[in-house]
C-alpha positions in Angstrom: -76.3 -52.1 109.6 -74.7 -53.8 106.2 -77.2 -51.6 104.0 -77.3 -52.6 99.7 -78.9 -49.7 97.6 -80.8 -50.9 94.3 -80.7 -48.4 92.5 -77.7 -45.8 93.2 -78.3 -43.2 91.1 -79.3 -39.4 92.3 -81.4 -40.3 95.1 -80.5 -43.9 96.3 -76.9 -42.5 95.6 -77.7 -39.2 97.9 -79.2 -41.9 100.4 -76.8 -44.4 100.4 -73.9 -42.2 100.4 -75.1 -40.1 103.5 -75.9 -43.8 105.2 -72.3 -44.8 104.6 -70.3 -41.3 105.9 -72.2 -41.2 108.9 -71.0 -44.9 109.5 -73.3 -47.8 108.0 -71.5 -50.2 105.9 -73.4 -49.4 102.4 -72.8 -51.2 99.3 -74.3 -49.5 96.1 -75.9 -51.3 92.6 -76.5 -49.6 89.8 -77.3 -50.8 85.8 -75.4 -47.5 84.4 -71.7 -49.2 84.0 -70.1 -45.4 83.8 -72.0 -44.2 86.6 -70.7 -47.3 88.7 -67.0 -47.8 87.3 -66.6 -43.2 88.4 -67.7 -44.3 91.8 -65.2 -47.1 92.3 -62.1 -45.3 90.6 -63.5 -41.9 92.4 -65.2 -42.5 95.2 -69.1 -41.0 95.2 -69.4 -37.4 95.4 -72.3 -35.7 96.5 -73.1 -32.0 96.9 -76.3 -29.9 97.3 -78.6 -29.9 100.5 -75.8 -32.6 102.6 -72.5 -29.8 101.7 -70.1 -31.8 99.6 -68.3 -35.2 100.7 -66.6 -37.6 98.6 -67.0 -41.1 100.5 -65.5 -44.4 99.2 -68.2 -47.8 99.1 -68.3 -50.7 96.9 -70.4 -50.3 94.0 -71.1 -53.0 91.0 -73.9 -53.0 88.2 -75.5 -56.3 89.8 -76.2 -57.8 93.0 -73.8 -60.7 92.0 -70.9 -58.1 92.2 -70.9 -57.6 95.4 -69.1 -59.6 98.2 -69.9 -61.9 99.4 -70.6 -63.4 96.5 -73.1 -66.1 97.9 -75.0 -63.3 98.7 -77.7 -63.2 102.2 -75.8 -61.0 103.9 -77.6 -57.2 103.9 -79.6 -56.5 106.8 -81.9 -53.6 104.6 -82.1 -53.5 101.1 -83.3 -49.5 100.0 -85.2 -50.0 96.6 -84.6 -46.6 94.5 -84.7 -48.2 91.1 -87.6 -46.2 88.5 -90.7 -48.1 88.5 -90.0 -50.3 85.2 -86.9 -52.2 87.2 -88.9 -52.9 90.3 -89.3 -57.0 89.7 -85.6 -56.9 88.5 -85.0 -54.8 92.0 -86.9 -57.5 93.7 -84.8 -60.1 92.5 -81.5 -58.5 93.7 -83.2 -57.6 97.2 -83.9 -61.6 97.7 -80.2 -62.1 96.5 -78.8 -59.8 98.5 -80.9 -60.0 102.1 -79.5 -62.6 105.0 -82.7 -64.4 106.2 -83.7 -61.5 108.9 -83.2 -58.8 106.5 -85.9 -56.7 105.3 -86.2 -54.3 101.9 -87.7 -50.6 101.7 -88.9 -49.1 98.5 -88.8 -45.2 98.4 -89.5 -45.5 94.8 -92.6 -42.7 92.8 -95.7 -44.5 92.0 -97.8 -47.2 93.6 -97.2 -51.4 92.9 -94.1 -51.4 94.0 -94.8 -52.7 97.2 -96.4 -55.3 95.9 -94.1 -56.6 93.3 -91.2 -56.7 96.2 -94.0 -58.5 98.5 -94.6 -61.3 95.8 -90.9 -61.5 95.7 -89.4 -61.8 99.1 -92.6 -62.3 101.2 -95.1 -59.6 102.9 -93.1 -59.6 106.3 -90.3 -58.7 105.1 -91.2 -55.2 103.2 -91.3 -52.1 104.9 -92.9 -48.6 102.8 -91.3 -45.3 102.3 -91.8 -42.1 100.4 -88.9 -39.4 100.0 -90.1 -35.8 99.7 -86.3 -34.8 98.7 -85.3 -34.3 95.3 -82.0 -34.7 93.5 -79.9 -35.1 90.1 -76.5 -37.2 88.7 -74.6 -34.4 87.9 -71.9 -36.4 86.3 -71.0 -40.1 86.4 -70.0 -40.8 89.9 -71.6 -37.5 91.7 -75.2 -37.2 92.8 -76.4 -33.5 94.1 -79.3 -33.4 96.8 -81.2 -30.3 95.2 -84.0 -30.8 98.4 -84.1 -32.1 101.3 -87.7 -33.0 102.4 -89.5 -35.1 104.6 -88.4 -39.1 104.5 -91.6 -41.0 105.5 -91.3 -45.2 106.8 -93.5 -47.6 107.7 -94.2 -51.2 108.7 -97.2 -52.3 106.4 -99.5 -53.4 109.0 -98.9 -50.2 111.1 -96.8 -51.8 113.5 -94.1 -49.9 115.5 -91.2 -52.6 115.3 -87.4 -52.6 116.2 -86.4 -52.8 113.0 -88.1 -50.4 111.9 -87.0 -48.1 114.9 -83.5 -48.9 113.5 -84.0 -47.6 110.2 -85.8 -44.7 111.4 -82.9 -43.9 113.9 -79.8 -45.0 110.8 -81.6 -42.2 108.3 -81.7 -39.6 110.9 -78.1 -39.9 111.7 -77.5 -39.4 108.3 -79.2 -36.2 108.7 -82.5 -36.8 106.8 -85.9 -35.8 108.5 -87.3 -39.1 109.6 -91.6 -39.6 109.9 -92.2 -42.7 111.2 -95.8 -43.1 109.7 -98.4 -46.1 111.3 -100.2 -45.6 108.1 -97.9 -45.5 105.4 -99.3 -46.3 102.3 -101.4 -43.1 103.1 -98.2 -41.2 102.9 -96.8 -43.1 99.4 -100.1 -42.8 97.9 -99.8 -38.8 99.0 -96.5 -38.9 97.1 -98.1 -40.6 94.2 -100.8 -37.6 93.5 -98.4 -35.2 93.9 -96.2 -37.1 91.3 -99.5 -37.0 89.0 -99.7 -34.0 89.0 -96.3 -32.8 88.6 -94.0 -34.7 86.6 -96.0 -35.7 83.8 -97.3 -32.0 83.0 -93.5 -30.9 83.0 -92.1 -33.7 81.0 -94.6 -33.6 78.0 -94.3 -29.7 77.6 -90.4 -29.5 78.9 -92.1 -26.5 81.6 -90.6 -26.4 85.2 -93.0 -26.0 88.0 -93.1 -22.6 88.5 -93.5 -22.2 84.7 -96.7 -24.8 84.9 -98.1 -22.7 88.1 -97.7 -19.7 85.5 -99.8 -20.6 82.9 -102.9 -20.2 83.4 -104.2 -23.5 80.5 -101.6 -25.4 82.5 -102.7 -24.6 86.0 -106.0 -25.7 85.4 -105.2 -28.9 83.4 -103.4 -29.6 87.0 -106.6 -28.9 88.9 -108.3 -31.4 86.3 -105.5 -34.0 87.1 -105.8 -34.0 90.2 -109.9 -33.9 90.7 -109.3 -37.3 88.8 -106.6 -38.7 91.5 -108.9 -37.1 94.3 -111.6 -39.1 93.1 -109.7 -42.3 93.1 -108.6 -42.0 96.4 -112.0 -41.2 98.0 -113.7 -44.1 96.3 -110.6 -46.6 97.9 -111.3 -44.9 101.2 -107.5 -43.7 101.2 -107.2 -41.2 104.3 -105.6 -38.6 102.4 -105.9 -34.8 103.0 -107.3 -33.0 99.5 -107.7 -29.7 100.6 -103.6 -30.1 102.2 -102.5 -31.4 99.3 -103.8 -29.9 96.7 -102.6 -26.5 98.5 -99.2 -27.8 98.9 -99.1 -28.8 95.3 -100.0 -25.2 94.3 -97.7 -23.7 96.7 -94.4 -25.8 95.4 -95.9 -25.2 92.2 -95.4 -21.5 92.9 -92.1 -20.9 94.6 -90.4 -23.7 92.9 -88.2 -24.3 89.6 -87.1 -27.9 89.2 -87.1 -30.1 86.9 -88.9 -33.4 87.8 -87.4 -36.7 87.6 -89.4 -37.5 84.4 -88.5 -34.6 82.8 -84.9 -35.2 83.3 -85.6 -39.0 82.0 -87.1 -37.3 78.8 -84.2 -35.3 78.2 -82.0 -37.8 78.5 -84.3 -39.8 76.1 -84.4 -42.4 79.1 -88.2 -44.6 79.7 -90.1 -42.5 81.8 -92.1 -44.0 85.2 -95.4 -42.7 83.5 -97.0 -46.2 83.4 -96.5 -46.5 87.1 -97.7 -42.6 88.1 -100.2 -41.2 85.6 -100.9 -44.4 83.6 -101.9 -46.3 86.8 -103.8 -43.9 87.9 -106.2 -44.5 84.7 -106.0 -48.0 85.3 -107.5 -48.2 88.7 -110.2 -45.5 87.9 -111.1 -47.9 85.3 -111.0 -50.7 87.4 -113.1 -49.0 89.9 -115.4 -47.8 87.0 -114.4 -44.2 87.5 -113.2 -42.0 84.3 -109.5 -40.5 84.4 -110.0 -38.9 80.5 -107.3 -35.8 81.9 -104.5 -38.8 82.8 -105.4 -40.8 80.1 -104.6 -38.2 77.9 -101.8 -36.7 79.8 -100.2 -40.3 79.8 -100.7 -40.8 75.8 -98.9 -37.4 75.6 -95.8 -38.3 77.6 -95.3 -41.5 76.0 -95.4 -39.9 72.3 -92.9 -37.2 73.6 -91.3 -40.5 75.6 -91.1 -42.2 72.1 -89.6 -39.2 70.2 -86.7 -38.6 72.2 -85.5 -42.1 72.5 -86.2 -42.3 68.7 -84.2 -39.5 68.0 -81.4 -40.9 70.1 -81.8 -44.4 68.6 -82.2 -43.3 65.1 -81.4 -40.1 64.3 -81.0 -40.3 60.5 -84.4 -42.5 60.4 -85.7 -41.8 56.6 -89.5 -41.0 57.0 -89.7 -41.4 52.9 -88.4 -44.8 52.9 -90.7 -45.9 55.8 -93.8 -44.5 54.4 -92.7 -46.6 50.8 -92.4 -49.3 53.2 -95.6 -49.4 54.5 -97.6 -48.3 51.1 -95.7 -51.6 49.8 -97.1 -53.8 52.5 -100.5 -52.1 52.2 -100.3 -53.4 48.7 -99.4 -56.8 49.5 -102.2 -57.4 52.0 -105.0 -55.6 49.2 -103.6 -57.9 46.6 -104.4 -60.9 48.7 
């Protein structure tokens, strides 16, 4: 299959790069210009879970870079953007995708499927959610720290060829391939597990096994996820609680990672809160159901969020001379 990944960075890299070795013509896209320019003087490196392999693929920062440049030509499109670059993903899918081609999201957090569905049509979307986990270790090199389940899906259920040959493409590339008749069960699994995960590690900087051993922190996750429980019983979601709560507090255990969004905080990077956690809150609202434990959770992460791109932004910022600035315009407005 001629494959385009949106999105190449530690997963969609680890994805695209296992595609391409075991013999798929993959072309990678990726915004970061340093991450994209090591993988075309370099080659793409990956290591972890996969063993290490260097493989050489075409990579630009846009769908226009990639040939040919008229575009229509991939037969899948695998979306592993963050959340807040799923519309811009969408537009390079419908760039990039010959008329028979379809697009797969494996991205964290729910709405993505619909924002690619408004964008290139509802037939031509498949769902996926990745239970692996990885990292960039450098510019150009993407390590595979776990190598999880790989779930896919036609929307409607359906068992079709093309998704029999995506199924059969990933498992040649040595992933674990479900092939799911209901699969926004399975992303909406991921999307709990995300809740309650990634947030509590990225506003306190705590891996999971450091959460798990907390004892104020393992029971703000129970509250979390009573909350996303909640949700999906009132929109008749067939998810299992009791399975998945237990699995939560089992990785939770045995496991020290560092979540995605606590990697985005460190790197002072936008975080995917306001598709996890904060949307979460907004469909308990809608739904009239209170999510006070994510609502607070999500105001949290996007303070620390703030912080750390502040401090890379504006290091030196002068708190004195803002506050004079705003005591001024507080006079101003009194005065009038």
């Amino acid at each position: 299959m001629r494959i385009a990944v949106v999105g190449a960075g530690a997963m969609g890299g680890s994805y695209g790069g296992m595609l391409a070795i075991t013999g798929e013509d993959v072309s990678l896209v990726d915004a970061r210009g340093d991450h994209v320019e090591a993988i075309r003087r370099d080659g793409l490196r990956i290591s972890g879970a996969f063993g290490e392999h260097v493989v050489r693929l075409p990579a630009a920062r846009g769908a226009e870079g990639l040939e040919p440049a008229g575009g229509g030509w991939a037969d899948l499109v695998v979306v592993f953007t963050d959340t807040n670059a799923t519309r811009d993903a969408a537009r390079a899918a419908d760039h990039l995708l010959a008329p028979t081609g379809c697009a797969i999201t494996f991205q964290n957090g729910i709405g993505n499927v619909e924002t690619l569905q408004a964008e290139l049509g509802a037939e031509r979307v498949l769902g996926g959610s990745s239970m692996c986990s990885a990292l960039v270790e450098a510019p150009g090199h993407v390590v595979m720290t776990h190598r999880g389940p790989t779930s896919i899906g036609e929307l409607d259920g359906r068992r079709t060829n093309r998704l029999q040959r995506v199924g059969a493409a990933l498992e040649r590339a040595g992933f674990e391939v479900h092939v799911k008749d209901d699969i926004n069960a399975r992303i909406w699994t991921k999307f709990i597990v995300n809740s309650a995960i990634n947030a509590l590690c990225a506003t306190t900087g705590l891996r999971l096994g450091e959460v798990s051993r907390l004892p104020e922190m393992d029971a703000l996750q129970d509250r979390v996820l009573d909350e996303a429980f909640a949700l999906v019983r009132t929109k008749e979601i067939p998810v299992e609680e009791a399975d998945v709560r237990a699995g939560i507090k089992r990785s939770c255990r045995l496991k020290f990672s560092r979540p995605s969004m606590l990697q985005h905080v460190e790197a002072a990077r936008r975080t995917e809160i306001d598709a996890i956690n904060g949307a979460l809150v907004r469909e308990s609202h809608r739904l009239g159901l209170a999510a006070p434990y994510n609502e607070a959770l999500t105001a949290l992460l996007k303070g620390r969020e703030r912080d750390a791109i502040r401090r890379r932004e504006n290091p030196d910022l002068d708190y004195g001379a803002w506050e004079a600035e705003v005591a001024a315009e507080e006079e101003r407005q009194t005065a009038t």
